[in-house]
PyMOL Python script that loads the backbone (N, CA, C, O; Angstrom):
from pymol import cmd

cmd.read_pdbstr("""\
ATOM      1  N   UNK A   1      -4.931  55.636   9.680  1.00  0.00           N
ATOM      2  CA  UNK A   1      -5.166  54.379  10.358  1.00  0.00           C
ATOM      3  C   UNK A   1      -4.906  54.582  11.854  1.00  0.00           C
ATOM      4  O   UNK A   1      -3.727  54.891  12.023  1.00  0.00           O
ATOM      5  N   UNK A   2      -5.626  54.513  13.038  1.00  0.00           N
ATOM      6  CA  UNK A   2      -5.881  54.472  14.483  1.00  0.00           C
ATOM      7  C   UNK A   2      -4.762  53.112  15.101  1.00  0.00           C
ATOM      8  O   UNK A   2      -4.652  51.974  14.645  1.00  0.00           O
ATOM      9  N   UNK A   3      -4.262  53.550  15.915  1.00  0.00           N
ATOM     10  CA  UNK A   3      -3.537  52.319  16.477  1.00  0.00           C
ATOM     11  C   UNK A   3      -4.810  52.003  17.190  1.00  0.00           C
ATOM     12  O   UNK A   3      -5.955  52.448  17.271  1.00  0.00           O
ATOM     13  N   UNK A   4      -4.049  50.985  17.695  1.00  0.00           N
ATOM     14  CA  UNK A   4      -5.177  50.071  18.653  1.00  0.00           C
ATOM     15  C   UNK A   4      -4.534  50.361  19.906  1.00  0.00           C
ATOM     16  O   UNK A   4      -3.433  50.910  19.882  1.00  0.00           O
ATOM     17  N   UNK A   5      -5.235  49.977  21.308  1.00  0.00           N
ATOM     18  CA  UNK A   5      -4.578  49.928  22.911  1.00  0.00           C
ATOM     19  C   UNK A   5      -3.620  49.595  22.739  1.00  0.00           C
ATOM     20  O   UNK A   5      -2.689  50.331  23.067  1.00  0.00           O
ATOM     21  N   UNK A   6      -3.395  48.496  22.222  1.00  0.00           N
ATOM     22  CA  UNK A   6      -1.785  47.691  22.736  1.00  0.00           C
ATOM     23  C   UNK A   6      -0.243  48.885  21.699  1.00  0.00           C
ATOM     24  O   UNK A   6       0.934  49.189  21.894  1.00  0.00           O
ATOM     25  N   UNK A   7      -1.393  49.157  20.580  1.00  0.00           N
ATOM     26  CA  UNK A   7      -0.347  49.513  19.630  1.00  0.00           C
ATOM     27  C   UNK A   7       0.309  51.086  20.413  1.00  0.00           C
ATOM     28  O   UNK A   7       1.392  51.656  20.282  1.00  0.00           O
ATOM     29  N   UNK A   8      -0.401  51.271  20.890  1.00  0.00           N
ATOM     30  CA  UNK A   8      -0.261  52.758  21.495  1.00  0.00           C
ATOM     31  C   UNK A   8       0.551  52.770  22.981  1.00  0.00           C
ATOM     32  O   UNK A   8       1.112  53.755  23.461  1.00  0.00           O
ATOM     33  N   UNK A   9       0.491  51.775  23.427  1.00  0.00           N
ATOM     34  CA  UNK A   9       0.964  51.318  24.966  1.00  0.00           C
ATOM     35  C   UNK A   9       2.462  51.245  24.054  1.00  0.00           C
ATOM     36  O   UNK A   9       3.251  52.185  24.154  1.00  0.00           O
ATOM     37  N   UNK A  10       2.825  49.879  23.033  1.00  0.00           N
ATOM     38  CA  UNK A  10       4.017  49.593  22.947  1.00  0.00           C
ATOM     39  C   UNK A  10       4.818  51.141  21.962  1.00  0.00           C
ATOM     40  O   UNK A  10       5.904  51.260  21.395  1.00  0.00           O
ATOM     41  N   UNK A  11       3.805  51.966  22.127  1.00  0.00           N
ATOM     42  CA  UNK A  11       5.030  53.227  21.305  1.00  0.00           C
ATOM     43  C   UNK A  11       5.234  53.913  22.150  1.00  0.00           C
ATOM     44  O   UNK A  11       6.199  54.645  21.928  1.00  0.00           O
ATOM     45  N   UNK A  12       4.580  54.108  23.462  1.00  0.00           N
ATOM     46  CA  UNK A  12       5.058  55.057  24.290  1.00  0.00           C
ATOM     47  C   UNK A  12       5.608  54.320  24.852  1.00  0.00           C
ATOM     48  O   UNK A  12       6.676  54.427  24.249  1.00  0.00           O
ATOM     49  N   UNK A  13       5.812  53.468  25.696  1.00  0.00           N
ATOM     50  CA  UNK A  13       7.166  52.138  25.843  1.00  0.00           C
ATOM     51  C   UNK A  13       8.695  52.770  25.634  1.00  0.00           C
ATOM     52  O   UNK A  13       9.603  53.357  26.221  1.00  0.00           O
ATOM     53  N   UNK A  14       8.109  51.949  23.774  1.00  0.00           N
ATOM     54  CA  UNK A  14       9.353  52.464  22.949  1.00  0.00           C
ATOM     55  C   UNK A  14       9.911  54.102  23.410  1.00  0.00           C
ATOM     56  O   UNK A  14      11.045  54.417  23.770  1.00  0.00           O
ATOM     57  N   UNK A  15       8.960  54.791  23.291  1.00  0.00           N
ATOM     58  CA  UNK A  15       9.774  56.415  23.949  1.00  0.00           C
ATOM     59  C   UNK A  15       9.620  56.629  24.764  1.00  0.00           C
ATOM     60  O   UNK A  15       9.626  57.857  24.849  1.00  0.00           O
ATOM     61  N   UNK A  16       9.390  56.062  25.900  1.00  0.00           N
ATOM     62  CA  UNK A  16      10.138  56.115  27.283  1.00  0.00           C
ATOM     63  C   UNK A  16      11.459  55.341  27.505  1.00  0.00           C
ATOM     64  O   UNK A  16      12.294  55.743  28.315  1.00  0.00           O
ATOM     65  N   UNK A  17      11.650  54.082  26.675  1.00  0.00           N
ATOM     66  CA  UNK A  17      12.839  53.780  27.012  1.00  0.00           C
ATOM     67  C   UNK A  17      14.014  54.712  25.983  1.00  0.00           C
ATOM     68  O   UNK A  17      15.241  54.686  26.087  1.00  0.00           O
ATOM     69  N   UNK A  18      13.182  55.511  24.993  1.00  0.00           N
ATOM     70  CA  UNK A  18      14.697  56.480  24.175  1.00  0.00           C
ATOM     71  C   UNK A  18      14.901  57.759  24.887  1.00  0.00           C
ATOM     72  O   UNK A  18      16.006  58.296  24.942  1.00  0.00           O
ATOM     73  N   UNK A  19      13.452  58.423  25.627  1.00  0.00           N
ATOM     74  CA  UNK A  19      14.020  59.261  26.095  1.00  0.00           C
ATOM     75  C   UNK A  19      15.144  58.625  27.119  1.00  0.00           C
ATOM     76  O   UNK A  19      16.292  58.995  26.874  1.00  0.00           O
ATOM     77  N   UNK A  20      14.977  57.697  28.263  1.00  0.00           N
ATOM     78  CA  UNK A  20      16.066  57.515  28.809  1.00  0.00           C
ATOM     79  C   UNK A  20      17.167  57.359  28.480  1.00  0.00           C
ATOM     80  O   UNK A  20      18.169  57.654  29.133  1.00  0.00           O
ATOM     81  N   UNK A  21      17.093  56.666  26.969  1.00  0.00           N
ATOM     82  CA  UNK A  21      18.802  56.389  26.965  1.00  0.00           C
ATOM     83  C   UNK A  21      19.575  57.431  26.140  1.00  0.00           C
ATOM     84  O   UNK A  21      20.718  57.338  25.693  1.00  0.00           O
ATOM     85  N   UNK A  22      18.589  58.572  26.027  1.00  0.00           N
ATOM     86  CA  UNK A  22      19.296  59.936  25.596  1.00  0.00           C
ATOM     87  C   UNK A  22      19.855  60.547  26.809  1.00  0.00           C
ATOM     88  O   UNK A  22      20.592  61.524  26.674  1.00  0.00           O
ATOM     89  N   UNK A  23      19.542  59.998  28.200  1.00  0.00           N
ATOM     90  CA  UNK A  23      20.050  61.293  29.283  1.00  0.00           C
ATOM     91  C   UNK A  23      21.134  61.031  29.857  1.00  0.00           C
ATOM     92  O   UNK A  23      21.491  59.912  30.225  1.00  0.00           O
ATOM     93  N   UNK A  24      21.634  61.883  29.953  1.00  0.00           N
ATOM     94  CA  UNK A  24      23.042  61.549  29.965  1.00  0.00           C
ATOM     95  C   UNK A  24      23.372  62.016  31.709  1.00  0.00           C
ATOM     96  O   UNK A  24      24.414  62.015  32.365  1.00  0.00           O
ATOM     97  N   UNK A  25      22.131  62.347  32.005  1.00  0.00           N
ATOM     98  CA  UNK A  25      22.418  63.019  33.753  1.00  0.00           C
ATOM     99  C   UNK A  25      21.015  62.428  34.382  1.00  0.00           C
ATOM    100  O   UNK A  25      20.090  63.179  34.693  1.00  0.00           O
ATOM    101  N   UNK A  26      20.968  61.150  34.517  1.00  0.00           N
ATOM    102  CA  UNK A  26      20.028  60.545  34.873  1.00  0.00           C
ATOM    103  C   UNK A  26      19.206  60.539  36.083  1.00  0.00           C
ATOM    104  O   UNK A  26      18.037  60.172  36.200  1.00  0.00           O
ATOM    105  N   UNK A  27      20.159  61.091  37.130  1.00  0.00           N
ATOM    106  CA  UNK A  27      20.253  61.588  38.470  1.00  0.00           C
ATOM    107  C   UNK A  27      19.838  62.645  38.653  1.00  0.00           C
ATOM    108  O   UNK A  27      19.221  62.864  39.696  1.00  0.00           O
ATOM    109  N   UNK A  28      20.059  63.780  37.586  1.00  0.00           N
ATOM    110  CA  UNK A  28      19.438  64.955  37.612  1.00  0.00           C
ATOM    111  C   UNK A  28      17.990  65.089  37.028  1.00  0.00           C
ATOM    112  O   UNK A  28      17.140  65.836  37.513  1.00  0.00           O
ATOM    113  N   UNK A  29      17.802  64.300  35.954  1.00  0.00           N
ATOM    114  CA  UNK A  29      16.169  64.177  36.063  1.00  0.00           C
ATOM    115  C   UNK A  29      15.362  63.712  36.875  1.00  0.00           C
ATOM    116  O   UNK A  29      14.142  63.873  36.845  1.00  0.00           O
ATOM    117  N   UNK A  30      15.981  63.103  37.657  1.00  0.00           N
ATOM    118  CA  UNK A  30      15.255  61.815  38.561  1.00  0.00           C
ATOM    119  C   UNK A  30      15.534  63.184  40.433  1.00  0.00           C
ATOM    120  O   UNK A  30      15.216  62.693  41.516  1.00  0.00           O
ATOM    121  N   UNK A  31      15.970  64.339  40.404  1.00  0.00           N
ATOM    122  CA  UNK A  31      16.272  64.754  41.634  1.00  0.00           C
ATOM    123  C   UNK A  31      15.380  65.782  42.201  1.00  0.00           C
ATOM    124  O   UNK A  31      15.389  65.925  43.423  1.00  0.00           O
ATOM    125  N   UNK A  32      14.504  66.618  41.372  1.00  0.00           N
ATOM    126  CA  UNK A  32      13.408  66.648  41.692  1.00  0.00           C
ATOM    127  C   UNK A  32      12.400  65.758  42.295  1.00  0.00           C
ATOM    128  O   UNK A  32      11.417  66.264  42.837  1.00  0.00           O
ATOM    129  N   UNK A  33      12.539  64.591  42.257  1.00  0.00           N
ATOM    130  CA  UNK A  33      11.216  63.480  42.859  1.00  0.00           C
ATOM    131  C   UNK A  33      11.865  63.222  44.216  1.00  0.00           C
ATOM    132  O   UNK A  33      11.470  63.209  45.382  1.00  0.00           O
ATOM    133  N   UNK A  34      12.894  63.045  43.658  1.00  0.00           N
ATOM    134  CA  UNK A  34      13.784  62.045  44.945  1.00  0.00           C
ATOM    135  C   UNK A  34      13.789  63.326  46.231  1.00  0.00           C
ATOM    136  O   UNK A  34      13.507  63.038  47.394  1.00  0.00           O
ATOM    137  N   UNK A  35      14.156  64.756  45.795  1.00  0.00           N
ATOM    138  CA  UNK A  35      14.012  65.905  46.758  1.00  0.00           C
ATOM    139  C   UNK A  35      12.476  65.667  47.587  1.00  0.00           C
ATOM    140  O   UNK A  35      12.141  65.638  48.771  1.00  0.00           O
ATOM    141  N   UNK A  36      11.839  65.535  46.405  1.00  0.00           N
ATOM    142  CA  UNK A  36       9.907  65.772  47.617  1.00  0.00           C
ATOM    143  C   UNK A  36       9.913  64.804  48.156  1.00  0.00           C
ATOM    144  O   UNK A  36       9.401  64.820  49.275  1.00  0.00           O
ATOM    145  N   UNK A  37      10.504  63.442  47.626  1.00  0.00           N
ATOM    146  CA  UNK A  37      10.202  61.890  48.423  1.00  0.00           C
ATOM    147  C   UNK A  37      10.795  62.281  49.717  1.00  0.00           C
ATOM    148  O   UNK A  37      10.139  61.984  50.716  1.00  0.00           O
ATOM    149  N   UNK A  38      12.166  63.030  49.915  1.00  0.00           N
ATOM    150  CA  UNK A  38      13.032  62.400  51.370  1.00  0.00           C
ATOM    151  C   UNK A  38      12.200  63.637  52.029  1.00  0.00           C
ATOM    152  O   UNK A  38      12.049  63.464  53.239  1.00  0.00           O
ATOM    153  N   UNK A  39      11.602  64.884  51.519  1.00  0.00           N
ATOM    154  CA  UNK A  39      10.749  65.686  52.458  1.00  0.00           C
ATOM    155  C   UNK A  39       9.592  65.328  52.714  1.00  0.00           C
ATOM    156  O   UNK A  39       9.002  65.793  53.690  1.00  0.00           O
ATOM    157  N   UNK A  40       9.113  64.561  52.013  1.00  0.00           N
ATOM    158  CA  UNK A  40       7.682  63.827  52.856  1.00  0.00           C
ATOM    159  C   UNK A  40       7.932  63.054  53.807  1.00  0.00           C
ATOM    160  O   UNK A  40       7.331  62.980  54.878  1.00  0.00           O
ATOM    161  N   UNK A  41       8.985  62.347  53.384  1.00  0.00           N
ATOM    162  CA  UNK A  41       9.406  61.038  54.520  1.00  0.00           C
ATOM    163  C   UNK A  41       9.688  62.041  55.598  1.00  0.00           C
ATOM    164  O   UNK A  41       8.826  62.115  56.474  1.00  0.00           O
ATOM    165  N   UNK A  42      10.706  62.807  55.698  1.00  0.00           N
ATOM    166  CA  UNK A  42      10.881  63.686  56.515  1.00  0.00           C
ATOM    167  C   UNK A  42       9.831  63.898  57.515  1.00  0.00           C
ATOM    168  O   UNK A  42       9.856  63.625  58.715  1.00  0.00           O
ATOM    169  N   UNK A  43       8.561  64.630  56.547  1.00  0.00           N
ATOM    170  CA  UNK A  43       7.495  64.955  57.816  1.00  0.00           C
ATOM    171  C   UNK A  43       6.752  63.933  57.849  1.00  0.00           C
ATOM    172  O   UNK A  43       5.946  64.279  58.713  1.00  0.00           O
ATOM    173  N   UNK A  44       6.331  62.546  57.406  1.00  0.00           N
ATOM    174  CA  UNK A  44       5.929  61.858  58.078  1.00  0.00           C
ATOM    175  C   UNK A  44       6.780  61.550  59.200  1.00  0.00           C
ATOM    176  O   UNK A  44       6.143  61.735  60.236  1.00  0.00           O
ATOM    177  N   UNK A  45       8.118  61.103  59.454  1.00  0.00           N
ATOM    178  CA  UNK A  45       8.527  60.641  60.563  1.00  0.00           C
ATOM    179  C   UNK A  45       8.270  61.774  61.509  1.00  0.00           C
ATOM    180  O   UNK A  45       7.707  61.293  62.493  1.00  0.00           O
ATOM    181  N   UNK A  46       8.433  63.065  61.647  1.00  0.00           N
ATOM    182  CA  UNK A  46       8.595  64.131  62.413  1.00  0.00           C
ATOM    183  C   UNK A  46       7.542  65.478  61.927  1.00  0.00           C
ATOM    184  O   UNK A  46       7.871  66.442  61.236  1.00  0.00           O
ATOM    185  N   UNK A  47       6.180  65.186  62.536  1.00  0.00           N
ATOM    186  CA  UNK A  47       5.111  65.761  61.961  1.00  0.00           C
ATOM    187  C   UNK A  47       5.415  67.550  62.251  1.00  0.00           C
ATOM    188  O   UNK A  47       5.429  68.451  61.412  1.00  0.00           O
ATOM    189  N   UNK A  48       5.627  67.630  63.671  1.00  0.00           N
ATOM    190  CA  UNK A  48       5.804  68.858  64.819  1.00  0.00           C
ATOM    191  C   UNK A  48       6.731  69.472  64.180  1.00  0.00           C
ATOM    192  O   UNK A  48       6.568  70.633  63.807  1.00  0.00           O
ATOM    193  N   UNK A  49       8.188  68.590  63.884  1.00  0.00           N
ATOM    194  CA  UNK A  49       9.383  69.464  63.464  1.00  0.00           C
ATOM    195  C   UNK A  49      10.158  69.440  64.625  1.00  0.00           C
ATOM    196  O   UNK A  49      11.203  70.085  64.719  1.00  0.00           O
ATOM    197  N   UNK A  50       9.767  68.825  65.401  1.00  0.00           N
ATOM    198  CA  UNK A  50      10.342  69.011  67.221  1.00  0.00           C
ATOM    199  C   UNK A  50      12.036  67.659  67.081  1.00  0.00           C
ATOM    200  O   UNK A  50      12.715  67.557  68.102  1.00  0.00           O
ATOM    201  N   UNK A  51      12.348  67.042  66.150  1.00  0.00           N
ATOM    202  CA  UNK A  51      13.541  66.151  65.711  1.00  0.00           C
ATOM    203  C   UNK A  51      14.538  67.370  65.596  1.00  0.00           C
ATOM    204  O   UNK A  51      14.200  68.488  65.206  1.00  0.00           O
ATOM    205  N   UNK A  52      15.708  67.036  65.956  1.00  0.00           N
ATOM    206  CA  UNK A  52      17.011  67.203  65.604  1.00  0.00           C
ATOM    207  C   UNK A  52      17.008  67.137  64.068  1.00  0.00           C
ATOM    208  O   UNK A  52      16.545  66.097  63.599  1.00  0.00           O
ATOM    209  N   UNK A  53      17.410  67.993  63.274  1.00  0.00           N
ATOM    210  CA  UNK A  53      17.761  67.656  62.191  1.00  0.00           C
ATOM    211  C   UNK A  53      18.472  66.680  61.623  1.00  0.00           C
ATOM    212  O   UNK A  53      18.288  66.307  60.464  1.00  0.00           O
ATOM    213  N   UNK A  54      19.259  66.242  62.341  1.00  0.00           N
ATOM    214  CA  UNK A  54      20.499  65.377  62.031  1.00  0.00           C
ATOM    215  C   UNK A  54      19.704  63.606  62.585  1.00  0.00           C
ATOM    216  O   UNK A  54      19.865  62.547  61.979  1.00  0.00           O
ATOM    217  N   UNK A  55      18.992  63.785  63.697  1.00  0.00           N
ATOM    218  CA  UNK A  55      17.768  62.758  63.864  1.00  0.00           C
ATOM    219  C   UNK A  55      17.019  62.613  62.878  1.00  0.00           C
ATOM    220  O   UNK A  55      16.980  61.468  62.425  1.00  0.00           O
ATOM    221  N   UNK A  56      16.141  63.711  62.168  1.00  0.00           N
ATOM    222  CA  UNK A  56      15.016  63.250  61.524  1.00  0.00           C
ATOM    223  C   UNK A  56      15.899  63.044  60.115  1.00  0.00           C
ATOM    224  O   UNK A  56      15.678  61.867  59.830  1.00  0.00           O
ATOM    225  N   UNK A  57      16.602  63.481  59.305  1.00  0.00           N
ATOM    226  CA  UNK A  57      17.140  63.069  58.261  1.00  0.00           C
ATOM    227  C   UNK A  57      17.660  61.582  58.111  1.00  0.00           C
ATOM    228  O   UNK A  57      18.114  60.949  59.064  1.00  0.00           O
ATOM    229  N   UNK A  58      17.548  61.073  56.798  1.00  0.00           N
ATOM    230  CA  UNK A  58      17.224  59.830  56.540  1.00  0.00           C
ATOM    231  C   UNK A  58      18.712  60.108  56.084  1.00  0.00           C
ATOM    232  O   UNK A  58      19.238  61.198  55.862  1.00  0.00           O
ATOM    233  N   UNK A  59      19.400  58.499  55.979  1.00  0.00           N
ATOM    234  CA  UNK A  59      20.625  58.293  55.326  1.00  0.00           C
ATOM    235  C   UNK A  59      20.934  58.641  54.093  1.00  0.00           C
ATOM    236  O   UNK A  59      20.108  58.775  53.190  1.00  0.00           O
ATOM    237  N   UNK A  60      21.997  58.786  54.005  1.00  0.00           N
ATOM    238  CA  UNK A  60      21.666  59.162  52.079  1.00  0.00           C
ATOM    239  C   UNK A  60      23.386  58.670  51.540  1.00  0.00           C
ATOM    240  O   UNK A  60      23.701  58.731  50.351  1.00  0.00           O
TER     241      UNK A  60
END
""", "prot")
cmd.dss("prot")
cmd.show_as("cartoon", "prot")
cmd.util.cbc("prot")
cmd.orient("prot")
């Protein structure tokens, strides 16, 4: 028997919210993204590279 759209949307749902509440280092899955996000931001603000490091770095 074929799920239907919706039936298939609400099971991957369902296992996206178990994988999360299996991780127990939530920060560490999530620190790969968060690493490329603050280096893009990075070179958008400071295309050249010509910033102070301590200038172009974002708060954290």
């Amino acid at each position: 028997m074929a799920l239907t759209e919706r039936q298939q949307i609400r099971r991957a749902r369902i296992a996206a919210h178990a994988s999360w509440a299996r991780m127990a280092d939530r920060q560490g899955r999530t620190a790969p993204a968060t690493t490329a996000f603050l280096a893009r931001f990075e070179k958008q603000v400071d295309p050249l590279g010509v910033l102070e490091p301590e200038v172009r770095a974002t708060p954290r």
